[in-house]
Every structure is written in structure tokens, then in C-alpha cells.
N, C-alpha and C positions, 0 to 999 in steps of 0.2 A: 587381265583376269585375276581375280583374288581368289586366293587356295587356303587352305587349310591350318591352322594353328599349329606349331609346334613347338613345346614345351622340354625345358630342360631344370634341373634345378640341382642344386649342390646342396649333401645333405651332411648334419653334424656328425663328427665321432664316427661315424660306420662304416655307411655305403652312400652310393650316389643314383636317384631316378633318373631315369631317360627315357621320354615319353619316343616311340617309335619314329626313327626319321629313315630313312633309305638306306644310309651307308656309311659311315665316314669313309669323305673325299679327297683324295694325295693325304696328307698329314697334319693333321691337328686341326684341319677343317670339317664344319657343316657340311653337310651334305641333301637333299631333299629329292625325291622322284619325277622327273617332270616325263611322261611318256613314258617310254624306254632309256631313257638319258637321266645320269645321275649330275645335279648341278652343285657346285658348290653356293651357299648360301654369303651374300655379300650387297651390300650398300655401294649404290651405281654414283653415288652424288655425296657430298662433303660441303657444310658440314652435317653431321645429326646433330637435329632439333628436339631439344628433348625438355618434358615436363615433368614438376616435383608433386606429389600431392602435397596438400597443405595441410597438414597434421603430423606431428611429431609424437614422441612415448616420450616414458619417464626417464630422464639423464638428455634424450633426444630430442631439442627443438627440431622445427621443421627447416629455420633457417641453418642450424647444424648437420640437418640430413642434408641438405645440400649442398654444402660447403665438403663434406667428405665425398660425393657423388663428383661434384665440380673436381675435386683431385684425382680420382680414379680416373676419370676420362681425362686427365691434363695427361698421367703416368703413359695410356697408352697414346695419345697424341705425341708424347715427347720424343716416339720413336722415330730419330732421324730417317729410319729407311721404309719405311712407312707412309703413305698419304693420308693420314688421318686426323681427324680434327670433329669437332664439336660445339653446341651454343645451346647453354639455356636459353631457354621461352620465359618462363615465368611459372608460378605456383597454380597450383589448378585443383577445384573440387574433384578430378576425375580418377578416377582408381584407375591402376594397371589390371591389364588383360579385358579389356573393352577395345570393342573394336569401333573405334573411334578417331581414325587417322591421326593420332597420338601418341609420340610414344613417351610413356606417364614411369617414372621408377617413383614407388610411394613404400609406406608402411601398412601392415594387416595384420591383425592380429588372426593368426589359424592354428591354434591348438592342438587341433588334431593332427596336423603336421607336425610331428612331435620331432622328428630329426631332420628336418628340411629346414635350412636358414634362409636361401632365398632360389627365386624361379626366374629364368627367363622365357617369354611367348615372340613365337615369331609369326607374321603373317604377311607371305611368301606371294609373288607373282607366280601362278604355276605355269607360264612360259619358258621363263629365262632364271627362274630362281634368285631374281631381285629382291631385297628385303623391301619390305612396302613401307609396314611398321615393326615395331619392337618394344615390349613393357617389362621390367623388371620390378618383382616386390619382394620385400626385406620381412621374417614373421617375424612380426613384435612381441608373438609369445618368447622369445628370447630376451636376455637385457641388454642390451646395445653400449658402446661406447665409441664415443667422438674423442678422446684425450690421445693429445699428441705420441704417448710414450706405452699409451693400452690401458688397460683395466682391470684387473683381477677379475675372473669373476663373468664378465662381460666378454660379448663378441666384439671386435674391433669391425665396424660398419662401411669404412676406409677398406680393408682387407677382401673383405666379401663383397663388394661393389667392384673392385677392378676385375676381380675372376667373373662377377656375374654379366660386368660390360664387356671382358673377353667373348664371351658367348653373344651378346649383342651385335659385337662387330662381325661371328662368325667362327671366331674359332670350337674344338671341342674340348675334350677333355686329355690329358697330356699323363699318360703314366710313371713320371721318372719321378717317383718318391719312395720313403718306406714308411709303413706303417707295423707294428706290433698288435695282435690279439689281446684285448681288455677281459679280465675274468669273469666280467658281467654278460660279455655279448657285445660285439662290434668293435673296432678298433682306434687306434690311435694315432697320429701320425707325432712320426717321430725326424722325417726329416724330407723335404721337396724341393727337387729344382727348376718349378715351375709353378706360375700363379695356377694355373688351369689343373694341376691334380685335381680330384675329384674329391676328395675327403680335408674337410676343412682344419688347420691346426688349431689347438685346445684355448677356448677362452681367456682373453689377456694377451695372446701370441698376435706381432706386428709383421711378421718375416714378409707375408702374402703380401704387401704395397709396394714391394719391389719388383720390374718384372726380370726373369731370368730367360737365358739363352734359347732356351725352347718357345718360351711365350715371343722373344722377339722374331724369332724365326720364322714362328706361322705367322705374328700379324704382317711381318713385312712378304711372304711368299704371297699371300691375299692385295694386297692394295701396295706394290712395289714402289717405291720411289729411287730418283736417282740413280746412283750405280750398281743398286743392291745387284743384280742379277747378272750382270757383266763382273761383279769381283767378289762375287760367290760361286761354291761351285755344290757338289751334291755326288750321295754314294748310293746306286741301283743295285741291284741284285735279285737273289731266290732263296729264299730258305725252302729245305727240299729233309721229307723224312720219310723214311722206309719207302722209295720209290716212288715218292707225290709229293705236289706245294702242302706249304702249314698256312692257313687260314688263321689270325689276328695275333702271327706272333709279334714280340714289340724288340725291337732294334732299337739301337743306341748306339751311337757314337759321340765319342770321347777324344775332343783336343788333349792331349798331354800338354802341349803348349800353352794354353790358357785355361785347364782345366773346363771350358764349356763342354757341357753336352745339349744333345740334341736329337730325337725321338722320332720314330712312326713306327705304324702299324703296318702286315702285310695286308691289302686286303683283298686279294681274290684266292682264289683256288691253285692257282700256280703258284702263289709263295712270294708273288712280288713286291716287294718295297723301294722307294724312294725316300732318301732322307736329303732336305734344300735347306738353303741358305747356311752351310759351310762354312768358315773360313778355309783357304787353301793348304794343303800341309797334308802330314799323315794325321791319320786317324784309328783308334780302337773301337773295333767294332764287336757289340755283343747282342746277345740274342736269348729272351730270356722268353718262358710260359708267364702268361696272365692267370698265376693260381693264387696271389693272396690279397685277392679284391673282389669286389662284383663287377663280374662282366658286363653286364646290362652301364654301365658306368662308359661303355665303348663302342659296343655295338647294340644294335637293337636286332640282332639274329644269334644270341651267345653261343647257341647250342652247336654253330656251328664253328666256334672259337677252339682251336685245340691246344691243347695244356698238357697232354704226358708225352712231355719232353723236357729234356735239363740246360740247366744254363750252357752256353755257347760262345768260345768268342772265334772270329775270324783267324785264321792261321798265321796271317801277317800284317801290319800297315795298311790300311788302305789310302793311299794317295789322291787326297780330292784337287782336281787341276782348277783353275782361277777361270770361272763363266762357264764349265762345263760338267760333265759327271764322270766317274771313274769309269771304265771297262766292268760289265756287268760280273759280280759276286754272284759265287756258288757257296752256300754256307748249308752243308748237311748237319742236322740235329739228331739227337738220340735219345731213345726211349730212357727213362729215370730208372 
């Protein structure tokens, strides 16, 4: 049975849309409503078959939009702990977001998308929340760049295709960045530890083709390969304020040993969080309000996100054991 479209799209400088999806599910995953059951959103079969439109913009051949498309998807394939992989088809008259058991990443020129750089469409088995299909399109009202080292001036197209084929394979949006208030309106990012933040860095910037600890964490919790899960381990817990859970506060922890960190959201009403794929050791753990972003960038119910509360860290170490999870965290937060 085929369901419903669901759209996501990373937007310039600002903020980030998010077309309604159910939930985000465990961490840094899609999510979608099947029933009463929230599925995580995932590709049952390897590889993805995927097609380029055939037309390229100015600076951007079409054989160039691919060859940067082709890298994106190599970055997340390369992830040893991961089962992932991928195969161009070949070049096709067909646009993205037709449903056309294709999934087409192309060029558009949409204007009136004035801060949206690019979208992903998903169309979803409403069974089992299997990806069926998946399109991504790049707006070429922007000016694009393929050069190995960036562009002044230009989006790097490499950058914004590995985050937009993260969403592809499933993941969501990852909050462990900062960004600063611009004097015009909307912001800026000024630093991310992860492809999947939500707010794209400033035209010219290459950082986003690498992926970081977070980005490997969810795609290997989704499609595990190997030993990931036997020599990882994971920190549970509750964040808990004035007598009740906190609804989408964001948790972090921090190796001091290898300086990785690594994120999720609570997402129910009792406060609970899980953070996977670990390495074993102690950990710093903090706990911060979702107050200098748009929400809708997280959830698709914001309103019921709560934000007056102040940063937070864990009282001690939290020791993550090797294949399992710590002894369930109590971390009380307090009003600002």
C-alpha cells in the first residue's frame, strides 16, 4: 500500500521547513504514523537506485551534478558500520517529486523558494514505513558550485547533497551546532558537529562533506552492520522539571576522550531519552532548551516542545558499558 508524501527541505541562513511527519523516532530518525504505531522511515533493500535529471545551471553541468551526487552518496556508503550503498541508473528527462517509482535528484529553478536550498520527498509503505521511493531537488535559483576547494559566492552542491541524501536514507535533523542572530533577520551558522543540522553554512563553506560523530551514529543505529551494536553501548534516562518529563529537550554527550559528541531529543511526556552508538567510557552529559532555532526544524508538534529551562549538565560521568546502556539517568532541570 502506498501513503503519503513526505517532505523535508533544508533551508538557507535562517530556519529549516518541515512538512508534518508523526514524530521523530529513537534519535536522529524519520519517523511516519502507520496506525497507532510510529515507524521509523528506512530502505528494506540496498542498493538505492537512483536518477539524475538531465540538465544542469550555470557553472553546473549535468554531468557535474552528478559526479558531486555520486560523492555524497560514496561519504555515506563509506560508513564502515553501516549497510549502505547505492548505484546510479542513468540521466532521465524526469523531475524530482513525481511519483513515478524513481527516485530522480535533479535541478529547479523555484524562486519563490527564497531560502530553501534543497527538498527531500518521501513515499512511504503505510504498513511497515518502508521507503518505496525518494527524490531530492537542488533550487537553482541559487548559484551552485562543483570546485574541489568551494566557491566564494556559491553553494557548495557536494555539501548540500550529503545532508539532503542523509534525509533520504532516513535520518533527521541533528541540533548540535551554533549559530548567531544576523541583523537583517535569520541567522548564521557559525559552527556544527554534524551534516544534518538544519541550517546550512554560508556560501563557499566545504565543512558539511565530512560526516561527524552524530551523522555516523544515526546512520549506523538505522541500517547496523557488523559489530556496531555489540561494541557500542548507550546513555537512557529522564529529564524531569517542576514534578514532570520535559518534552524535546536535546541531550548531548561528550567523549572527553575523543572529543565526539553525540545527540537526541526526549520525545515523550515522561522526559525520556536514549543516546546509541557510544563508544564505551565516561561521558559528559548536558541538557540544553531548543530556544535558538526553529522548532518546526524538529518536531512537527513545536508547541508542545518546552524551552524555559537552562542549561544542564549531569552531576557526574556517565559510564557507557561495551553493548549495553548505562543504569537509567535522573537529570532534574530548572526554570531560567
Amino acid at each position: 500500500m502506498r501513503g503519503r508524501p513526505i517532505r523535508i527541505a533544508v533551508i538557507v541562513g535562517v530556519a529549516i521547513f518541515v512538512a508534518p511527519v508523526a514524530r521523530l523516532d529513537a534519535y536522529l530518525k524519520l519517523g511516519a504514523r502507520v496506525g497507532t504505531r510510529t515507524v521509523t522511515l528506512a530502505w528494506d533493500r540496498f542498493p538505492v537506485r537512483y536518477f539524475i535529471t538531465d540538465r544542469g545551471v550555470p557553472g553546473v553541468s549535468a554531468a557535474q551534478f552528478r559526479g558531486a551526487v555520486d560523492r555524497a552518496f560514496a561519504t555515506w556508503g563509506g560508513v564502515s558500520s553501516a549497510r549502505v550503498s547505492s548505484e546510479f541508473v542513468g540521466f532521465t528527462a524526469a523531475e524530482p517529486f513525481q511519483d513515478d517509482n524513481m527516485n530522480v535528484l535533479g535541478l529547479q529553478n523555484r524562486p519563490e523558494l527564497e531560502r530553501v536550498l534543497g527538498a527531500t520527498t518521501f513515499l512511504i509503505d503505510t504498513v511497515d514505513g518502508r521507503i518505496v521511493e525518494s527524490d531530492v531537488f537542488f533550487n537553482s535559483a541559487f548559484a551552485w558550485s562543483v570546485a574541489p576547494g568551494g566557491e566564494p559566492g556559491r553553494q557548495d552542491l557536494e555539501s548540500i547533497a550529503v545532508h539532503e541524501i542523509g534525509h533520504l536514507l532516513g535520518l533527521g535533523h541533528s541540533a548540535i551546532g551554533e549559530t548567531e542572530l544576523l541583523g537583517g533577520g535569520g541567522r548564521r551558522v557559525i559552527a556544527a558537529e554534524s551534516v544534518m543540522f538544519p541550517i546550512a553554512f554560508s556560501a563557499g563553506r566545504i565543512e558539511s562533506r565530512t560526516l561527524r560523530a552524530d551523522d555516523i551514529a544515526g546512520i549506523s543505529d538505522i541500517y547496523s552492520a557488523g559489530d556496531f551494536r555489540s561494541r557500542t553501548g548507550s546513555i537512557s534516562g529522564r529529564i524531569r522539571h517542576a514534578g514532570g518529563g520535559v518534552f524535546g529537550a536535546h541531550v548531548t554527550a561528550f567523549d572527553p576522550r575523543t572529543g565526539r559528541l553525540v545527540s537526541n531529543f526526549t520525545l515523550d511526556d515522561e522526559g525520556t531519552f536514549v543516546i546509541a552508538g557510544l563508544e564505551p567510557g565516561p561521558h559528559i552529559v548536558r541538557v540544553e532548551p531548543l530556544d535558538d532555532g526553529d522548532l518546526d526544524s524538529y518536531f512537527d508538534e513545536p508547541d508542545r516542545v518546552q524551552v524555559d529551562f537552562g542549561v544542564t549538565f549531569l552531576d557526574r560521568l556517565a559510564v557507557v558499558p561495551r553493548g549495553g546502556t548505562t543504569p537509567r539517568l535522573e537529570i532534574t532541570v530548572r526554570a531560567k
